[in-house]
C-alpha positions in Angstrom: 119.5 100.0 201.9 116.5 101.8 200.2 116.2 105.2 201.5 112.6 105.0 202.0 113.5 101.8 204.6 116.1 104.0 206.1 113.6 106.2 207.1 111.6 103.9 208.5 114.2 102.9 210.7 115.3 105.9 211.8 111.6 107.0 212.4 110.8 103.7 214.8 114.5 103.7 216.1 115.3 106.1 218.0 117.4 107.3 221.4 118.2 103.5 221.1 114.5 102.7 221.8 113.0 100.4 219.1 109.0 100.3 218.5 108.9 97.3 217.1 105.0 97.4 216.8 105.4 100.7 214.6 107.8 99.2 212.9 105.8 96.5 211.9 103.0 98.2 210.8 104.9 100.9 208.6 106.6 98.1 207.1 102.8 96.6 206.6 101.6 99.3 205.1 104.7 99.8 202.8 104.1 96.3 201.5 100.0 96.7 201.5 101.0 100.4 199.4 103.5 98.3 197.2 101.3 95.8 196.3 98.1 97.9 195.7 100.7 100.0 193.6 101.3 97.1 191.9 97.9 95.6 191.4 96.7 99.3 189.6 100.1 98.9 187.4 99.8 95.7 186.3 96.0 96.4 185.7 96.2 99.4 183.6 99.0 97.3 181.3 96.4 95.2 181.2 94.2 97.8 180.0 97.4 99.0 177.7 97.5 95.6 176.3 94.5 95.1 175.8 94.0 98.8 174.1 97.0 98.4 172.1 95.4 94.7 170.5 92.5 96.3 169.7 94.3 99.4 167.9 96.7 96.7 166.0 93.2 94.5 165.0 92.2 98.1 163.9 95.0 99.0 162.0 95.0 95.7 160.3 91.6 95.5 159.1 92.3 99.0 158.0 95.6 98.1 155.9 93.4 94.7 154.7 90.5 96.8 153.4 93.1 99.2 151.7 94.7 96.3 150.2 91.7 94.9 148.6 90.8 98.7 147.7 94.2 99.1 145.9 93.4 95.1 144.3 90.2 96.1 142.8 91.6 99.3 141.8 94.2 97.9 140.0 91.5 94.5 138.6 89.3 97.9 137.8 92.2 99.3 136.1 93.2 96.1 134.0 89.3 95.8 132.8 88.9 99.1 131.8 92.3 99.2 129.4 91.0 95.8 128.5 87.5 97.7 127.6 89.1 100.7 125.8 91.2 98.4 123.7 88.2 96.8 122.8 86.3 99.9 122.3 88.8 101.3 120.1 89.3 97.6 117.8 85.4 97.7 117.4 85.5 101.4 116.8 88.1 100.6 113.9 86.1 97.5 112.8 83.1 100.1 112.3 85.2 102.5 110.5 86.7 99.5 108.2 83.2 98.3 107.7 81.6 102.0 106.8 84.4 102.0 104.0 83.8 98.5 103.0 80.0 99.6 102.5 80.9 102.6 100.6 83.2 101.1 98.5 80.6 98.5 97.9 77.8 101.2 96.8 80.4 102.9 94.8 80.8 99.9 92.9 77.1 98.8 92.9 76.8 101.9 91.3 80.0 101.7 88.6 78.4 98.3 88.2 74.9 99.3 87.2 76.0 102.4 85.2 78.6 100.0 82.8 75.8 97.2 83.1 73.8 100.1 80.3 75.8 99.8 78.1 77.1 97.0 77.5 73.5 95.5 77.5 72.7 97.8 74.3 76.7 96.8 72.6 75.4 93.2 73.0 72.8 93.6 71.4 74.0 96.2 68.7 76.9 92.8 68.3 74.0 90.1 68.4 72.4 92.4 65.2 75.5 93.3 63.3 76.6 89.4 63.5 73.4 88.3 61.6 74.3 91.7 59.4 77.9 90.5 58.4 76.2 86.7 57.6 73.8 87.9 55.7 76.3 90.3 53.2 78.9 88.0 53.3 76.0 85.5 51.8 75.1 88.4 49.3 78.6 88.4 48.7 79.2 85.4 47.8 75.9 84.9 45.5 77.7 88.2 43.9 80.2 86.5 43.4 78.6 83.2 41.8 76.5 86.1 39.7 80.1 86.7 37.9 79.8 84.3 34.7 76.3 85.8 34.0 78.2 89.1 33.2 78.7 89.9 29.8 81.5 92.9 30.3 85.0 91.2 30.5 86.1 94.6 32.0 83.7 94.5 34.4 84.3 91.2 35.6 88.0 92.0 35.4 87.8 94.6 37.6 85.6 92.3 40.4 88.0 89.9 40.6 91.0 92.6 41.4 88.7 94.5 43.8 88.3 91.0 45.5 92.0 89.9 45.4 92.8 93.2 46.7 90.5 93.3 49.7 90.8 89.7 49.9 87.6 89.3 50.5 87.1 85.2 51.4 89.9 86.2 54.5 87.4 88.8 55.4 83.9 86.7 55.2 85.8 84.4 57.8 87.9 86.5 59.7 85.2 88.6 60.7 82.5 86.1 62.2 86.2 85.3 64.1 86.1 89.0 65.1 82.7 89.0 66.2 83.2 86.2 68.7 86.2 87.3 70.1 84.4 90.5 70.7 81.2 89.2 71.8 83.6 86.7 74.6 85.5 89.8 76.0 82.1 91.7 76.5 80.6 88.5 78.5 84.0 88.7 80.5 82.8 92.4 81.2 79.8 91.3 82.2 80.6 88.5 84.3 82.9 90.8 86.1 80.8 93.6 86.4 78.3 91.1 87.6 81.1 89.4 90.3 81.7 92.9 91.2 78.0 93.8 92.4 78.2 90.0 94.2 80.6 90.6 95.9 79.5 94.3 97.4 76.3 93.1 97.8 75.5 97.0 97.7 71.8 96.6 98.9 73.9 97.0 101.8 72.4 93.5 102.6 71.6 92.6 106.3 69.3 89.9 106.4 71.0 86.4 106.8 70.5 84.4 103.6 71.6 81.1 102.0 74.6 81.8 100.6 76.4 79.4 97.5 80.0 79.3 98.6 82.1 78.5 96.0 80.0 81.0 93.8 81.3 83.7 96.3 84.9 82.5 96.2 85.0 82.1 92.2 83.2 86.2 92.2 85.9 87.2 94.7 88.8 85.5 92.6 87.7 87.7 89.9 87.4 90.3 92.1 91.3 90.2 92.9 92.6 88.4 89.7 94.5 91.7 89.1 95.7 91.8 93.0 97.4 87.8 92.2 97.6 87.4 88.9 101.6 88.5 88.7 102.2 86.4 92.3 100.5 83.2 92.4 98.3 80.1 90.5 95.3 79.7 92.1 94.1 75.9 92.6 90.6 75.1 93.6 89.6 71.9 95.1 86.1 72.2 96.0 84.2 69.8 98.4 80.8 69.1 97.6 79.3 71.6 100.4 75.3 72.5 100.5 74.6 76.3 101.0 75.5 78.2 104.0 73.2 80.9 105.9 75.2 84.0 106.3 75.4 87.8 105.6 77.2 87.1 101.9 78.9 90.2 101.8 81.4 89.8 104.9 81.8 86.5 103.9 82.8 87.4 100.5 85.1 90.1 102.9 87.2 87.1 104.6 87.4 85.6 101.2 89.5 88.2 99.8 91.3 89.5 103.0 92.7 86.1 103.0 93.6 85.8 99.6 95.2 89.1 99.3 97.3 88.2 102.4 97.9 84.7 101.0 99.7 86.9 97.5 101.5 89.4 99.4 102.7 86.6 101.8 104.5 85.0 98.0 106.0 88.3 97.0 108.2 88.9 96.0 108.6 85.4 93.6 105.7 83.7 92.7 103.8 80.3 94.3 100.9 79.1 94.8 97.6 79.7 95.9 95.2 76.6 97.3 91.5 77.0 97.8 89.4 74.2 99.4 86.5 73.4 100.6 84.4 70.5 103.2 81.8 69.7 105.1 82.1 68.9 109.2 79.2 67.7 110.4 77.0 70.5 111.0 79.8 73.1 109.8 80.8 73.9 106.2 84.7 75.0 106.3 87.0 76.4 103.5 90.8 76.9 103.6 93.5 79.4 102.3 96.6 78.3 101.3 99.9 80.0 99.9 103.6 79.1 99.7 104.7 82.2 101.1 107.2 83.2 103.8 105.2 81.8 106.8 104.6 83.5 109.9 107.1 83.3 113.3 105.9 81.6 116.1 105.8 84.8 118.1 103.4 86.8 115.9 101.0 83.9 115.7 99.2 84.3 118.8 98.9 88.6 117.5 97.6 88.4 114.1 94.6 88.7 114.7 95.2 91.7 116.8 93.9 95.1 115.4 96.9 97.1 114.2 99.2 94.2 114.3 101.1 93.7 111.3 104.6 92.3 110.2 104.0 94.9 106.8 106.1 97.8 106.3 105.2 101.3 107.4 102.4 102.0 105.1 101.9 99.1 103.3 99.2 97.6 105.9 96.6 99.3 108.2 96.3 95.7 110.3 92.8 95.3 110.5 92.5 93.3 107.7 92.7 89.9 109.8 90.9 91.7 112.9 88.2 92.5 110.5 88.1 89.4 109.2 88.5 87.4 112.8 85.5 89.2 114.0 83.4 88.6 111.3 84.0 84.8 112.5 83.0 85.3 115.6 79.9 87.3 114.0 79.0 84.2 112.2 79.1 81.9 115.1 82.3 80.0 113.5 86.1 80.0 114.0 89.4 80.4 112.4 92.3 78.4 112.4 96.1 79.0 111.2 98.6 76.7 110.4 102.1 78.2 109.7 105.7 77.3 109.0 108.2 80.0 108.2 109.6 79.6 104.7 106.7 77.0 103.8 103.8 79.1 103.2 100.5 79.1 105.7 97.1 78.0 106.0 93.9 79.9 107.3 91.3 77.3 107.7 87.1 79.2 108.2 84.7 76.6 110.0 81.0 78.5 109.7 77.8 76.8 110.7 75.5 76.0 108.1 72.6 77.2 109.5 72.8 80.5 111.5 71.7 80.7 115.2 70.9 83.6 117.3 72.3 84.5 120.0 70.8 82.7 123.2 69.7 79.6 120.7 71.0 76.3 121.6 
């Protein structure tokens, strides 16, 4: 029995007397205390409950928000390596193109100071030419003027003075002479003059029509010492109209390309395809070689700045980032074809005409 009901009982039931009446009501009241007990317990879980619900909704928006705090941290975090990688690949792009304008106004400059004179040897060669001609003419009337001398020792010692020096081998072998001569300064020239094409040293920036295949010809002659030992070169030009771009870079991709194309043959030697076409509203040109190829796996990072399958010091690997974004400059795009031990192909679609950005 519960000791409070014992009570009870002993309280109403006493000297064998029971008050039932009292007895009633106590036990009334203990239930009407019980159950307002209770009521105010079951209420203030209520209260608890509902307390605790709202905490826990709390708590949970609270852990959501930090959740998407901690997700756009880390998205913030992605975007802004992203950004500095970018940063520093245009910072190097900069740097590469700085040097590629300096070397270019260093060899304007070269250019213009052996464009002196070889302008005044020319001409010194076109005057000494009609020079030679005209005493080997002399010469030769000399020579006629023989019989009409009366001295047999005189004429005696003519004719050992010309069998000595030979002299007819000499009246042809020189003109000979002269030519050759005059053909390796026009070679000079046509280098010289290749050389300030291709640097465009004005430090061009306008965008202009641009002959194609004259820039790839001036930037084969550019780099005939860089492939000469390595590969043949075969050109098989499209008929193409003239392209508007900034000729410089252009001439840039050329010769990034090629140079890769030779050092993808060594060591050995192969071959070296240059073409050209028209696609629609796109003019395109393509570098081929018989190299090594490139792996599968380094495809998709060639283009990457710093990226580069060379050995330590023998590439900076910004040669095809350079070259990739002066693509993208141009509005155009660059493809690669690749099988190891086959060779590859770099194919440059550029627009003919050059749009803005924000034109159609």
């Amino acid at each position: 029995m519960h000791p409070l009901l014992a009570r009870q009982l002993k309280k109403y039931c006493r000297d064998g007397q029971t008050d039932l009446e009292g007895l009633s009501k106590a036990v009334d009241d203990a239930y009407a205390s019980f159950e307002h007990d209770r009521l105010l317990i079951e209420n203030s879980l209520e209260v608890m409950s509902q307390e605790l619900g709202k905490r826990n909704r709390q708590l949970a928006e609270q852990l959501s928000d930090k959740q998407r705090m901690m997700d756009q941290l880390s998205i913030s975090n992605a975007e802004l390596r992203e950004l500095n990688g970018k940063l520093e690949a245009t910072r190097n792009q900069l740097l590469q193109s700085d040097k590629m304008a300096s070397i270019g106004q260093l060899a304007a400059g070269v250019a213009h100071e052996i464009n002196n004179p070889i302008g005044y040897i020319n001409s010194n060669f076109s005057t000494l030419r009609r020079y030679v001609a005209s005493l080997c003419d002399m010469l030769g009337a000399y020579q006629e003027a023989e019989s009409a001398i009366g001295s047999d020792e005189v004429v005696s010692r003519l004719k050992s003075m010309r069998a000595a020096m030979d002299l007819g081998y000499l009246c042809s072998d020189i003109p000979q002479l002269m030519a050759e001569s005059t053909e390796g300064l026009e070679r000079v020239r046509r280098i010289v003059q290749d050389l300030k094409d291709f640097s465009h040293a004005d430090t061009q920036k306008e965008w202009q029509l641009f002959n194609l295949h004259l820039g790839i010809d001036s930037t084969l002659n550019i780099v005939a010492n860089e492939i000469k030992y390595d590969a043949e070169v075969v050109k098989e030009y499209g008929d193409i109209p003239e392209i508007e771009c900034l000729s410089s870079q252009i001439n840039q991709v050329v010769m990034n390309l090629v140079v890769n194309a030779a050092h993808a043959i060594r060591p050995g030697r192969g071959r070296i395809t240059l073409r050209t076409g028209v696609d629609g509203e796109h003019v395109w040109f393509s570098v081929g070689d018989t190299g090594s190829g490139i792996a599968p796996d380094n495809l998709k990072r060639i283009f990457d700045p710093f990226f580069t399958t060379k050995p330590i010091g023998k590439g900076t690997g910004l040669g095809l980032s350079v070259t990739y974004g002066i693509v993208q400059k141009h509005g155009g795009r660059i493809e690669v074809e690749s099988e190891v031990g086959r060779g590859s192909t770099f194919r440059v679609v550029l627009p003919i005409a050059h749009r803005e950005a924000g034109d159609g």
